[in-house]
GUFIMAR-119305 format. One record per residue (C-alpha): residue number from 1; z, x, y. Coordinates in steps of 0.5 Angstrom, whole numbers, plus 500, padded with zeros to 3 digits. Example, Ala and Ser with C-alpha at 12.3 -4.5 7.8 and 13.67 -1.06 7.14 Angstrom:
REM residues 2
(1,(516,525,491))
(2,(514,527,498))
END
This chain:
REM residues 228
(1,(063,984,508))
(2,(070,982,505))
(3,(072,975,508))
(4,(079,974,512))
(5,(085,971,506))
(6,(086,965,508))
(7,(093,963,512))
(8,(100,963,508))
(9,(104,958,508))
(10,(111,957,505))
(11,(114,950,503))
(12,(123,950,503))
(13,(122,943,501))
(14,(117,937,498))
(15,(112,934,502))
(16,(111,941,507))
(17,(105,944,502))
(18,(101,941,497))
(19,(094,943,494))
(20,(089,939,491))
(21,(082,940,486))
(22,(077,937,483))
(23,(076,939,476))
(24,(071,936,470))
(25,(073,932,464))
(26,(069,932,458))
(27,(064,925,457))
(28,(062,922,451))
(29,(055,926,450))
(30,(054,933,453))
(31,(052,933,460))
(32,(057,928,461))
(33,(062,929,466))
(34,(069,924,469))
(35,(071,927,475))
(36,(079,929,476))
(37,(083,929,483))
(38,(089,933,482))
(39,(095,933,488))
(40,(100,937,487))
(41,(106,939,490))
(42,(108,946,490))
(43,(114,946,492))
(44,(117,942,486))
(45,(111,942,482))
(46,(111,935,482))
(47,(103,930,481))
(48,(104,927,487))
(49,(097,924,487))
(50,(091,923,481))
(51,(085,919,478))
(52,(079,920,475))
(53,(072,918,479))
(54,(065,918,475))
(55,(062,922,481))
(56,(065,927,487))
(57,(066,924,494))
(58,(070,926,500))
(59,(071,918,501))
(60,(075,917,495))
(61,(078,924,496))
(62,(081,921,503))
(63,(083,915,499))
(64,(087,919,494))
(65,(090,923,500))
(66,(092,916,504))
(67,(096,913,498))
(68,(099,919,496))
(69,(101,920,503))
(70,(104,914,504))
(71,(107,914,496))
(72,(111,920,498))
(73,(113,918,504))
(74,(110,923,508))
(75,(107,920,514))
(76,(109,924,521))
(77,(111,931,517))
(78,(108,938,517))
(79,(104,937,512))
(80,(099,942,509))
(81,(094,941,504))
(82,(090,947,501))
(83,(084,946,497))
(84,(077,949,495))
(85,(070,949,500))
(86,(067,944,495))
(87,(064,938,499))
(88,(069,933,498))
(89,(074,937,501))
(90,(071,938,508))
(91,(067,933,508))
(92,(067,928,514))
(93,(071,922,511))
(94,(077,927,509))
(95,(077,930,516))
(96,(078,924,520))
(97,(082,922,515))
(98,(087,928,515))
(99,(087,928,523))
(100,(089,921,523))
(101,(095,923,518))
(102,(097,929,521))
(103,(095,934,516))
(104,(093,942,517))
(105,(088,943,514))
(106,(088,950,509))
(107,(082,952,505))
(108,(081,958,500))
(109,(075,963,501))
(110,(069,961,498))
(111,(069,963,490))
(112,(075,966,491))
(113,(080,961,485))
(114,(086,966,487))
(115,(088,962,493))
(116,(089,956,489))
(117,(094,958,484))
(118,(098,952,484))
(119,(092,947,483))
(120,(088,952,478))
(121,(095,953,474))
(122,(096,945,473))
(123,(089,944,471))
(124,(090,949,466))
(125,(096,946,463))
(126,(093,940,463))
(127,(086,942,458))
(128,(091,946,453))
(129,(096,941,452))
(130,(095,938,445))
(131,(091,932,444))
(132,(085,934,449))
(133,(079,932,447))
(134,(075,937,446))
(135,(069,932,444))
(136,(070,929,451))
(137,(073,923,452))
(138,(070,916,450))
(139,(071,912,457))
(140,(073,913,465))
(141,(079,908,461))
(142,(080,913,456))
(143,(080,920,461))
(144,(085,916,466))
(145,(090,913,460))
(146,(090,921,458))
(147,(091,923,464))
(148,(097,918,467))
(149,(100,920,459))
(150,(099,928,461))
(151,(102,927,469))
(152,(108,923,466))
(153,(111,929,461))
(154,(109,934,465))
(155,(113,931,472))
(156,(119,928,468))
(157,(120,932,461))
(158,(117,939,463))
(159,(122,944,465))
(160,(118,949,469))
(161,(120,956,469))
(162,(117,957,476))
(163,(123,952,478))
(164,(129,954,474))
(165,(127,950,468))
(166,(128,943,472))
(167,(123,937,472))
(168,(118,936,478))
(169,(122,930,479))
(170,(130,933,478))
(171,(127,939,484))
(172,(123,933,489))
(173,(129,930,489))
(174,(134,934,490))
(175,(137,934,484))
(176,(136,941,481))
(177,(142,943,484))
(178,(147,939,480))
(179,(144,941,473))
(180,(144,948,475))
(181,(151,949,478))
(182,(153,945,470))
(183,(149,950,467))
(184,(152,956,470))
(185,(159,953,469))
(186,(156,951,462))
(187,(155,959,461))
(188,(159,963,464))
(189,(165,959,460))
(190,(161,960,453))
(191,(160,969,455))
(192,(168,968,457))
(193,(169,965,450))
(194,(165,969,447))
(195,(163,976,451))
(196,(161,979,445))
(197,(155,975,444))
(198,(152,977,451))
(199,(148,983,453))
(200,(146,984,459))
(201,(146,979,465))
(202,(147,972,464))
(203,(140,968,465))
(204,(139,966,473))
(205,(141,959,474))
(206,(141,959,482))
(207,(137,954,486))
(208,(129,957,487))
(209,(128,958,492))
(210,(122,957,498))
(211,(115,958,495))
(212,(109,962,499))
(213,(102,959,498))
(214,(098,966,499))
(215,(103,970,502))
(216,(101,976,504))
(217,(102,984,502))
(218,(104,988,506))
(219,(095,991,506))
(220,(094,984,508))
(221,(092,982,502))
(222,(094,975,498))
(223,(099,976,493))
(224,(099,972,487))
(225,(105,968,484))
(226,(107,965,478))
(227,(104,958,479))
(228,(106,955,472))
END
């Protein structure tokens, strides 16, 4: 029986939609594993929460999500948070915790990773950077150290295509729009120099705009976006 897609969502600002996953990282010996929890705010593409565990549980889950919620400033607003079926996601801890910060709820069908792009894309970006340790991480000291060095650069130096070529942190504040508009002006006074040296339509350095989580085709089908 084909499963029903999960609901759409779209984010127009931070804080509206976040998604989050649990994935491995390599211990000292094989069979080995740390665990980490990843937040991440789809609309800037910001971290907004993270930490290493040695085991998976919806107790720390909840405890990540709290102190996300209030780092951010996100108590009392619309917030979604979009995960996988794994235990730690709807375990009870995280339910009554999500209640009692007014979060929705939205998960994705079982074994189906397409509905979390955003989380799947960031775990991805994060396992590829260069210096991950393909022999595993010697320590829980080491494994969260790597991790806060990856979330640092990834929030504060990366410029994302998805959003323009801004850093997480330059959309999730609102100062995307600045850097755009010099850059506009920036380019548009380079081809008027030199019109010869310009084929084609000058690069798009209008704000990006609102960002769906599964929106929906036409058929009724999740269509997948850039996520990176």
């Amino acid at each position: 029986m084909r499963r029903k897609p999960p609901a759409s969502y779209q984010a127009s600002a931070p804080c509206e939609v976040w998604t989050w996953d649990i994935s491995w990282m390599p211990g000292p010996i094989a069979g080995m594993f740390f665990y980490l929890y990843l937040i991440v705010d789809i609309f800037s593409r910001k971290i907004v929460g993270w930490e290493v565990h040695e085991h998976e549980s919806a107790e720390l889950a909840a405890t990540l999500i709290r102190q996300a919620v209030l780092a951010g400033g996100c108590v009392a607003r619309p917030l979604v948070l979009h995960a996988d079926n794994g235990s730690p996601m709807k375990g009870a801890t995280m339910k009554v915790t999500m209640e009692k910060l007014g979060i929705t709820a939205s998960y994705s069908r079982p074994r189906v990773s397409n509905d979390n792009p955003f989380s799947e894309a960031l775990f991805r970006t994060c396992k590829c950077r260069p210096g991950w340790p393909i022999k595993g991480f010697a320590t829980k000291a080491d494994a969260q150290a790597w991790v806060k060095s990856f979330a640092g650069r990834d929030n504060g130096e990366h410029l994302h295509s998805a959003i323009r070529f801004v850093t997480p942190v330059a959309r999730h504040a609102g100062h995307d729009r600045a850097t755009l508009a010099n850059r506009a002006i920036l380019y548009a006074t380079a081809r008027a120099k030199n019109p010869q040296r310009w084929s084609g339509k000058p690069r798009n350095w209008q704000l990006a705009g609102p960002v769906w989580l599964n929106p929906e085709r036409e058929t009724g089908t999740p269509e997948i976006r850039d996520a990176a």
